[in-house]
Every structure is written in structure tokens, then in C-alpha cells.
N, C-alpha and C positions, 0 to 999 in steps of 0.2 A: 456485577459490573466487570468491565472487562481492563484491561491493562498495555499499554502501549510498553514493550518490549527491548523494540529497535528502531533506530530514525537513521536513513540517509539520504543520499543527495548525488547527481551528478553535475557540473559545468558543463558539462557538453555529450549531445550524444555520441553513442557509445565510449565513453569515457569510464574510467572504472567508477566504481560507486564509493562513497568517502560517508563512513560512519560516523555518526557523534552524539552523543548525551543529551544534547538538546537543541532545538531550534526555533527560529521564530516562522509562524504560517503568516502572509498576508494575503489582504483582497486581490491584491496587483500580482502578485509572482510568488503564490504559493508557496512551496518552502522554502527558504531563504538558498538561495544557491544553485537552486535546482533548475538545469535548462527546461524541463517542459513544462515549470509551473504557470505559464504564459495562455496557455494553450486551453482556451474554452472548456469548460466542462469536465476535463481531467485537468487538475493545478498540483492534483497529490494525487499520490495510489496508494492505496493501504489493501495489504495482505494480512491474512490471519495464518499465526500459528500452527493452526490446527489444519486448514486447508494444504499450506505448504507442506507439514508432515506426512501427511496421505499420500502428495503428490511423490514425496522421495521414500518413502514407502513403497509405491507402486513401483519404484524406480527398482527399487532392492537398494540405494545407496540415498546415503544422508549428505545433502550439498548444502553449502552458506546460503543464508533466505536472501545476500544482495545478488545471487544468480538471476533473483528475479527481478530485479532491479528496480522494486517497489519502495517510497519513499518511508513507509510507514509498517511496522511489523507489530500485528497487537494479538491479543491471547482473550479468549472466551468472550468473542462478540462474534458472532452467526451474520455475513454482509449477505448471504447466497438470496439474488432476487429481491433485495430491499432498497431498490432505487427509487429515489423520491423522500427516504428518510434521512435525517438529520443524525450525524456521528461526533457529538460532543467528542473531543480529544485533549486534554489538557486545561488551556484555557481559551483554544479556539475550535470551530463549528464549522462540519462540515454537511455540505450534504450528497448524498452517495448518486451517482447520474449515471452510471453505465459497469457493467463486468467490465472487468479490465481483460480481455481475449488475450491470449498469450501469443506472441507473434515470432514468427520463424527465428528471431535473435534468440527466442529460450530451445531451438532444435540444434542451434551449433553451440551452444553452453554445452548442451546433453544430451544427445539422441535419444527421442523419445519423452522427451519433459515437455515440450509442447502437447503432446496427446492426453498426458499425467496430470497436466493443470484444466484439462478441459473441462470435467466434470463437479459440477455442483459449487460454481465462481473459486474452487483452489487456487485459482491465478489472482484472485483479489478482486474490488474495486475503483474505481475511478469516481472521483470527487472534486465538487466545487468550493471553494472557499466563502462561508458567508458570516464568517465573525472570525474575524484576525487574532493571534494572540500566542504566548510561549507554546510548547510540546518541549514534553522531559521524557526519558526514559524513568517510568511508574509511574506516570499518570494514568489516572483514567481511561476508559473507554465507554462510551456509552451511546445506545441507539436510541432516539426518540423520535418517533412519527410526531410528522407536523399534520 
């Protein structure tokens, strides 16, 4: 089982990103706070650990995981290509709808991290909300095909 790590949020886009311990996911507006949790089919984006280290690996430098300004940072859960499966997180349920493409805002962070996140989803996922409920940092992570 895998482990949620990090959770943040922004109010508004391009807004800086605002860390915290824990949050509430709902049906209506994804993580609590967050401006694009509104938005069909992306309500959260969850990055993996492991993806982003590759990514600044490639890079040759180590940057903060809210550079990618993914709502959710979890450790030893595999998202790459698992869309359609369900991402228990806590005590709310996601299910995974699209790679999250990394979009020209991750090339003026860092020239060259947009190319770094393209391979094998290191830029994360995007997900739907379909069971509301807390997110802590050390919660769980877990993948279950429906």
C-alpha cells in the first residue's frame, strides 16, 4: 500500500500553492480550497513521489513537488496508464480519468521540466471524486480496479 506524503491547494490560478496536514476531498469541489477542483474530470491531481524524483533527476536539480502544483503527493502507488481505476486515499475515493500533461506553466518554473515530466505519467494524474471524505498526510494509498 502506498502512502500520501503531501496535500496542497491553490485559491486561484497561478496562485502560489498553500501546504497542509490535512484536507477534506468532496463531490462538489474536490479539495477543499482548491480552484480547479470544480472542473470535470480533474477535481484533484495526485503525483507520485517516485515519478517526480525521475523527473528532477533528469533535471540534475532537486525542486519542491508544489512546482508541480499537484494537489496530492503519494509514495509507492504506480498511476502510469491506470485510468478508469479507483485510488482509495484516505477516507475518500478517487477514480483516476486522464495523465495530468504537464503544461508550459511547469517550462517557466524550470526549463526543461516540462519535457522531464513527459515520460511514463511523472507529471501525475488527474482524478474524479467519487466518495467524499478527510485526506491526512499518512494515509493510505491504494489502487483498486473496479
Amino acid at each position: 500500500m502506498g502512502e500520501v506524503i503531501a496535500i496542497a491547494y491553490r485559491e486561484k490560478p497561478r496562485a502560489p500553492m498553500q501546504t497542509v496536514l490535512q484536507s477534506e476531498i468532496t463531490l462538489e469541489a474536490g479539495l477543499s480550497g482548491d480552484c480547479r477542483g470544480r472542473a470535470r474530470g480533474r477535481q484533484v491531481t495526485v503525483l507520485t513521489e517516485e515519478g517526480w524524483q525521475a523527473a528532477c533527476a533528469e533535471l540534475g536539480e532537486e525542486l519542491p513537488w508544489t512546482t508541480r502544483r499537484a494537489n496530492l503527493l503519494v509514495r509507492g502507488v504506480d498511476l502510469n496508464g491506470r485510468v478508469g481505476t479507483l485510488l482509495k486515499i484516505g477516507e475518500a475515493e478517487l477514480v483516476i480519468t486522464d495523465e495530468c500533461a504537464p503544461c508550459s506553466v511547469m517550462e517557466k518554473a524550470r526549463k526543461g521540466l516540462r519535457r522531464a515530466l513527459m515520460p511514463g505519467w511523472r507529471a501525475g494524474a488527474t482524478c474524479r471524486v467519487v466518495r467524499a471524505g478527510q485526506v491526512r498526510v499518512g494515509d493510505g494509498a491504494e489502487l483498486q480496479d473496479l
